[in-house]
C-alpha atoms as a printed R data frame, in Angstrom:
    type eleno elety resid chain resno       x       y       z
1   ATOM     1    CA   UNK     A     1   0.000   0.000   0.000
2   ATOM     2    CA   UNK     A     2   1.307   3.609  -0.852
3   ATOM     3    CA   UNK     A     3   0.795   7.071   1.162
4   ATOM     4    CA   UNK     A     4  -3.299   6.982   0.672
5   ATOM     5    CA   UNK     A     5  -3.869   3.381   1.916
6   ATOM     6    CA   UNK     A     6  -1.826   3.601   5.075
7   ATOM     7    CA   UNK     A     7  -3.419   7.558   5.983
8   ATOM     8    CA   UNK     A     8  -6.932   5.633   5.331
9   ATOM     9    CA   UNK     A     9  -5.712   2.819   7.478
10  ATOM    10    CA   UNK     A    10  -4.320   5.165  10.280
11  ATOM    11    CA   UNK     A    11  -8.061   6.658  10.336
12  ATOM    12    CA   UNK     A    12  -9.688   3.645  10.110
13  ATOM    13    CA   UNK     A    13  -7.934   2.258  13.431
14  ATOM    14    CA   UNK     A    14  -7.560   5.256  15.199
15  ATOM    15    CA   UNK     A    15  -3.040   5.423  14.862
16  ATOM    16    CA   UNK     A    16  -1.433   8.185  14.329
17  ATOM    17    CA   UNK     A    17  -1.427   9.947  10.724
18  ATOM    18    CA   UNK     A    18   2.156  11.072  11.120
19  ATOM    19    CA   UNK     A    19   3.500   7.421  11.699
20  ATOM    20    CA   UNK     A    20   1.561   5.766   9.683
21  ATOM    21    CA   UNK     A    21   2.939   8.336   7.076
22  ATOM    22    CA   UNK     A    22   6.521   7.976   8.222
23  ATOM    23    CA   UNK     A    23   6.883   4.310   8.099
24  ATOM    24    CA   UNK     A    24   8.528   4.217   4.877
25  ATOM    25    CA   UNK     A    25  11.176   6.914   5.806
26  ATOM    26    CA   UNK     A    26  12.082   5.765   9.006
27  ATOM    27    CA   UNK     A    27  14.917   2.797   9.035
28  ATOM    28    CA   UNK     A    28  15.352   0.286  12.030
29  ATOM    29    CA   UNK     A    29  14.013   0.505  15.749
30  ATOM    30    CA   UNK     A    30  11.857   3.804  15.998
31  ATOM    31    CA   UNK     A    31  11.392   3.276  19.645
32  ATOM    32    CA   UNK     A    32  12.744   6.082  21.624
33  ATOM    33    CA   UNK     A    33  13.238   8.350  18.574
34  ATOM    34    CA   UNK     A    34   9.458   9.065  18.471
35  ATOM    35    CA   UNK     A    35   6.245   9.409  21.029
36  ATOM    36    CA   UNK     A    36   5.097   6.459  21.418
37  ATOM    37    CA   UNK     A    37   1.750   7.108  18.822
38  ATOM    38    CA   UNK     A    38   3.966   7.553  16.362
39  ATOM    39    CA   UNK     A    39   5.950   4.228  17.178
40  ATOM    40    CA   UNK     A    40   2.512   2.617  16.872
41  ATOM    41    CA   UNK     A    41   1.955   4.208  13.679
42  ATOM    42    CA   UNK     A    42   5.062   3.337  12.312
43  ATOM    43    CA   UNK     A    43   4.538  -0.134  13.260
44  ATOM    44    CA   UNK     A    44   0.899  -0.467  11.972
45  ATOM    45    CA   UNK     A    45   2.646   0.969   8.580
46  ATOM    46    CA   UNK     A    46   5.201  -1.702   8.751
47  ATOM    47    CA   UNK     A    47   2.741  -4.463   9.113
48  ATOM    48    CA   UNK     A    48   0.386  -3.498   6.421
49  ATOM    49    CA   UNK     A    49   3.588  -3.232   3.864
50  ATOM    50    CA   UNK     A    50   4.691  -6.809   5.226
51  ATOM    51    CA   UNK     A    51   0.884  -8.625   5.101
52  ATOM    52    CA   UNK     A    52   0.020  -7.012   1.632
53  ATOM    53    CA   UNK     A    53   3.892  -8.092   0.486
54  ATOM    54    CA   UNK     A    54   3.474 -11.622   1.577
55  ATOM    55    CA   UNK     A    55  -0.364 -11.858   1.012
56  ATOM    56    CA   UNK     A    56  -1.087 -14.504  -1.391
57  ATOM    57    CA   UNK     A    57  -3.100 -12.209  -4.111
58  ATOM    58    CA   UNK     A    58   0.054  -9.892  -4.414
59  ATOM    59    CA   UNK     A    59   2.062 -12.949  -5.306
60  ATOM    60    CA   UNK     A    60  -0.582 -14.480  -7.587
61  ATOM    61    CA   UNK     A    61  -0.388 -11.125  -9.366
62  ATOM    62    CA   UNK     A    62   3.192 -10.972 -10.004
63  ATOM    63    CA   UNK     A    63   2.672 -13.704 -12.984
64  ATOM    64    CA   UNK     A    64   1.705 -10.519 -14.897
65  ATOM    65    CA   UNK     A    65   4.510  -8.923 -15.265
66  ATOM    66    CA   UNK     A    66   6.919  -9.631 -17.741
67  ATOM    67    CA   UNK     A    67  10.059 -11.951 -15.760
68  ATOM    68    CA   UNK     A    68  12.552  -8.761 -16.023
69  ATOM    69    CA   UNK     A    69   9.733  -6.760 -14.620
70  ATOM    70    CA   UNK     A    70   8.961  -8.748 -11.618
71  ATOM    71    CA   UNK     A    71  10.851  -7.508  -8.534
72  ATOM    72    CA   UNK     A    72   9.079  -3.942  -9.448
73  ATOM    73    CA   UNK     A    73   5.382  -5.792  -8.683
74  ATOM    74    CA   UNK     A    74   5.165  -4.995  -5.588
75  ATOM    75    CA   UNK     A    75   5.951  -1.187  -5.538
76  ATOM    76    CA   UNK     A    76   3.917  -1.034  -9.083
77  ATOM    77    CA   UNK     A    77   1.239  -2.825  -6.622
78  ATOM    78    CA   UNK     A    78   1.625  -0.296  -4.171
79  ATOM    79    CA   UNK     A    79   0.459   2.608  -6.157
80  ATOM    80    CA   UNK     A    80  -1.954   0.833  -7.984
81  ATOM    81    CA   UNK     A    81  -3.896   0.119  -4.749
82  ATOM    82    CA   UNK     A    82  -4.111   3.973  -4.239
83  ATOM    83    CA   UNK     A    83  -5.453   4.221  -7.513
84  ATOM    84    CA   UNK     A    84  -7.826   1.702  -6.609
85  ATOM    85    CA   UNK     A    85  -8.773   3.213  -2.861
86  ATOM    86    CA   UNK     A    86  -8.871   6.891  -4.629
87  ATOM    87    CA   UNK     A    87 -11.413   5.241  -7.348
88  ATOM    88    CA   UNK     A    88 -13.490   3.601  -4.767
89  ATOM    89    CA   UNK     A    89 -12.942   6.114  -2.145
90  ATOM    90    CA   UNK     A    90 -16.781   6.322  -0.869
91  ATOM    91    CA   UNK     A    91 -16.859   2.735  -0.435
92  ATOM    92    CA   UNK     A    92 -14.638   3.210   2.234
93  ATOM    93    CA   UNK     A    93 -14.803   6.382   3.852
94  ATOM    94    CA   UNK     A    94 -18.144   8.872   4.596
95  ATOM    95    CA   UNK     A    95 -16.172  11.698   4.035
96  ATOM    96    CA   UNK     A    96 -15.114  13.250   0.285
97  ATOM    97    CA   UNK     A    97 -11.496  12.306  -0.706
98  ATOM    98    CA   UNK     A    98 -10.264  16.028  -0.655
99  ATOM    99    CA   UNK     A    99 -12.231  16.701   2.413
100 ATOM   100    CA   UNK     A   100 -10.702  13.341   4.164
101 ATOM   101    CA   UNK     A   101  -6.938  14.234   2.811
102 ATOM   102    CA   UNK     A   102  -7.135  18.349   4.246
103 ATOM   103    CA   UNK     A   103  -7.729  16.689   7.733
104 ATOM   104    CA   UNK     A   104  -5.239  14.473   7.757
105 ATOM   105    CA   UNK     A   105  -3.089  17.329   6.181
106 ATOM   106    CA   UNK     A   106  -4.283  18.860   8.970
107 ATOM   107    CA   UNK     A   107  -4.021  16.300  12.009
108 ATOM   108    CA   UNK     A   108  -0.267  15.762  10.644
109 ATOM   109    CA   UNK     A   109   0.513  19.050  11.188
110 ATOM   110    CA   UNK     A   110  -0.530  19.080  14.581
111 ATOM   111    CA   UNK     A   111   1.149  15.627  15.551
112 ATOM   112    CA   UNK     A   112   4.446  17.359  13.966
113 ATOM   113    CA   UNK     A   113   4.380  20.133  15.844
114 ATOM   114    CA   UNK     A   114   4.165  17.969  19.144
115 ATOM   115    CA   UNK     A   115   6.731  15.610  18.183
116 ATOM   116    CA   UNK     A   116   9.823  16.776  20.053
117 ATOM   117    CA   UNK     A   117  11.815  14.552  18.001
118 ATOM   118    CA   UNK     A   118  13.050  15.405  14.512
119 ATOM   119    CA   UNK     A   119  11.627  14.076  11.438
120 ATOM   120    CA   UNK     A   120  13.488  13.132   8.234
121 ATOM   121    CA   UNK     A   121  14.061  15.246   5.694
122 ATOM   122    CA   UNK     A   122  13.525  13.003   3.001
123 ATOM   123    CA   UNK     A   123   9.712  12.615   4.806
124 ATOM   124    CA   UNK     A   124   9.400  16.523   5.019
125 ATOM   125    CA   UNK     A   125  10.510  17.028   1.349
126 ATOM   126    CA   UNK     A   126   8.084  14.530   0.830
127 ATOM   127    CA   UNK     A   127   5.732  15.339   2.670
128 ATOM   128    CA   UNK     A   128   5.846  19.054   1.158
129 ATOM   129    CA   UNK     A   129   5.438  18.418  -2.130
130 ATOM   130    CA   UNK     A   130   2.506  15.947  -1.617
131 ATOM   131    CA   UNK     A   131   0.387  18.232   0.100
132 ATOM   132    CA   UNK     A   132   1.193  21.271  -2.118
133 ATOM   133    CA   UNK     A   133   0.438  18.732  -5.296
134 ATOM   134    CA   UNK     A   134  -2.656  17.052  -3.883
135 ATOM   135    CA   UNK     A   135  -0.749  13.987  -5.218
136 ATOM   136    CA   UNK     A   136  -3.712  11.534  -3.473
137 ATOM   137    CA   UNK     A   137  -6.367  13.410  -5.153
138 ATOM   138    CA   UNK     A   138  -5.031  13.070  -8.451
139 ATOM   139    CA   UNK     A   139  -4.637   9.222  -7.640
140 ATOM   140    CA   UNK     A   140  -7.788   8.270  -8.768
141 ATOM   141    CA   UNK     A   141  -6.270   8.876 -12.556
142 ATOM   142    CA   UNK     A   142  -4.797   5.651 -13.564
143 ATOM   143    CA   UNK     A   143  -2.638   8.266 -15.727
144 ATOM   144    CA   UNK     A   144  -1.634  10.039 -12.068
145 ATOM   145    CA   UNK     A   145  -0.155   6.501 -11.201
146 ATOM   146    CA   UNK     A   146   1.611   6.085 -14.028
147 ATOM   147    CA   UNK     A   147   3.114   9.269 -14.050
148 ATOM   148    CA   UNK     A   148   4.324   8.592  -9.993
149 ATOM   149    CA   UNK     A   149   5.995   4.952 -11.075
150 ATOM   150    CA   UNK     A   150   8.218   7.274 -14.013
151 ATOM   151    CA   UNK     A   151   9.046   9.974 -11.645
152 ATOM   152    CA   UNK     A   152  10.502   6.936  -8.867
153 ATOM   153    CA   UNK     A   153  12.293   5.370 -11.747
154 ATOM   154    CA   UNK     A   154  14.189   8.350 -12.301
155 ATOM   155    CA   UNK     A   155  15.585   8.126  -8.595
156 ATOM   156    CA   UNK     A   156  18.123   6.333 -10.303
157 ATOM   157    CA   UNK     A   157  19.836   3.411 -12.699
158 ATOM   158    CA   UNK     A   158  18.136   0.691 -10.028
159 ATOM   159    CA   UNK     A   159  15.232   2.309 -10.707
160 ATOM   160    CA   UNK     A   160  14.958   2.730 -14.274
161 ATOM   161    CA   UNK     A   161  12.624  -0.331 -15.221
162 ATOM   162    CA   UNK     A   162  10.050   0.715 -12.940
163 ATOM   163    CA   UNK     A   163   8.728   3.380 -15.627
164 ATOM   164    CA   UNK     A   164   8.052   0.186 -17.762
165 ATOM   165    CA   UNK     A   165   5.518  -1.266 -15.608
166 ATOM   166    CA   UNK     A   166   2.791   0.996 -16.150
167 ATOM   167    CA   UNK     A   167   2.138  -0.798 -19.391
168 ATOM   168    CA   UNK     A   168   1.713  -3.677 -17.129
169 ATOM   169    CA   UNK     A   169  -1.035  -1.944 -14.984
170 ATOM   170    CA   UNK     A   170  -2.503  -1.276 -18.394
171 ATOM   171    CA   UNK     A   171  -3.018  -4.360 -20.095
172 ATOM   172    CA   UNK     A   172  -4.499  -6.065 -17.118
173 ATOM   173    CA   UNK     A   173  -6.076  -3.636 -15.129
174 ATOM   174    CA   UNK     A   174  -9.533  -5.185 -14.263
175 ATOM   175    CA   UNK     A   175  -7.534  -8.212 -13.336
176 ATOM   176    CA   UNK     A   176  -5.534  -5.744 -10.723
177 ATOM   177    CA   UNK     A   177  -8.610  -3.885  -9.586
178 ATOM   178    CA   UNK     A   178 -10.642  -7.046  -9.135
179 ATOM   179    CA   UNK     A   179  -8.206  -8.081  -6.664
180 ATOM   180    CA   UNK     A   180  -7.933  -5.059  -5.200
181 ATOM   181    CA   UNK     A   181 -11.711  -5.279  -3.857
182 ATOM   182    CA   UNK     A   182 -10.517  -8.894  -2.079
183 ATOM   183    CA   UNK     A   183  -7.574  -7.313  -0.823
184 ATOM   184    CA   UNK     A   184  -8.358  -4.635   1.210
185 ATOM   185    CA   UNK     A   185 -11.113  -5.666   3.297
186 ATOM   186    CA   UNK     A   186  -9.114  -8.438   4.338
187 ATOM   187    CA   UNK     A   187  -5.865  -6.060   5.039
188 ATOM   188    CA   UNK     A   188  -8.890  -3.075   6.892
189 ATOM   189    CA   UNK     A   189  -9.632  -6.090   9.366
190 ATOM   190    CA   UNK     A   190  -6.123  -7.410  10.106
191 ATOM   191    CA   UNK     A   191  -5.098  -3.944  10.933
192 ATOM   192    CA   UNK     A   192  -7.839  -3.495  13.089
193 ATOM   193    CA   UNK     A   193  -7.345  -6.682  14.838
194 ATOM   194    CA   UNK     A   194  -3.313  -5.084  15.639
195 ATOM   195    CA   UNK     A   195  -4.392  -2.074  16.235
C-alpha cells in the first residue's frame, strides 16, 4: 500500500497519521526516537507493507509482469492500490477524498508540531510536495499513477525499469482492480485486529 492506503488505514484504526505516514522513511528501531503514537503508527505501517507483500493475491499477481519486470510488482502494486482506494474512495470512507486528505493534512501538522523529536528530511521534502500537489487526489487517474511509477524510476539506474511497468497496470487492469476489492477488506480487518 502507498501514502493513501496507510493515511486511510491510520483513520480507520484510530493510529497516528504522522506514523503511519513515516513508516517508509524511518529505518530500524523507531522506539525512543518518536512518542510512542507515532511508534505505533510506524509499526501499523510496517505491518500493512509486510501482510500485503506476503499476502497470497500480491504474489498471484506478479505472474503478470513480464520476468525482467517482476521484482518492481510490488511497488507497481503499491500505487496501484491507491489508484484503486482513490477510485473507490466512498466505499470506504463517509467523508469526500479532498475533504478526508485536508484533515489528515491537517491532524499531521498538529502531531508534527508535538513531536519533540526530529523528522526526516527526506519525509518533510516529501511530505511538502505531496500536500502542495494534492498527489492523493489526483490518484484516482490511472494516468496520475503512471506518471508517480516514471518519476521513482528516475531516482536512479536501479530504478529505471520501474517506468516500464505501467504498461503492465494497463493491459491487465480489471484483473488488478478485481483483486484489489478482495484485498483490502481483508488487510482493513487485520489492521484493526493489531491495532
Amino acid at each position: 500500500m502507498n501514502y493513501l492506503a496507510h493515511l486511510h488505514i491510520a483513520d480507520h484504526t484510530n493510529s497516528s497519521l504522522l506514523g503511519n505516514f513515516l513508516g517508509d522513511f524511518v529505518k530500524g528501531s523507531p522506539e525512543g526516537k518518536y512518542s510512542v503514537p507515532v511508534v505505533q503508527g510506524i509499526r501499523l505501517h510496517r505491518f500493512v507493507d509486510s501482510f500485503t507483500d506476503q499476502h497470497a493475491i500480491v504474489k498471484s499477481l506478479k505472474q503478470y509482469f513480464p520476468t525482467e519486470l517482476r521484482r518492481f510488482a510490488p511497488i507497481t502494486l503499491d500505487m496501484f492500490w491507491d489508484h484503486c482506494l482513490a477510485k473507490n474512495w466512498p466505499v470506504y470512507h463517509q467523508s469526500a477524498l479532498m475533504d478526508f486528505c485536508q484533515q489528515a493534512e491537517r491532524q499531521i501538522a498538529i502531531e508534527m508540531q508535538q513531536e519533540n523529536y526530529s523528522l526526516p528530511e527526506r519525509f518533510l521534502s516529501t511530505s511538502e510536495a505531496m500536500w502542495q500537489g494534492r498527489w492523493l487526489e489526483h490518484y484516482a487517474d490511472i494516468d496520475n499513477i503512471i506518471f508517480s511509477l516514471q518519476r521513482i524510476a528516475r531516482r536512479g539506474k536501479r530504478m529505471a525499469p520501474l517506468a516500464s511497468t505501467g504498461d503492465t497496470l494497463l493491459n491487465h487492469y480489471d484483473i488488478f482492480a478485481e483483486q484489489f476489492l478482495q484485498l483490502y477488506p481483508e488487510l482493513l480487518q487485520q489492521a484493526q485486529i493489531l491495532s
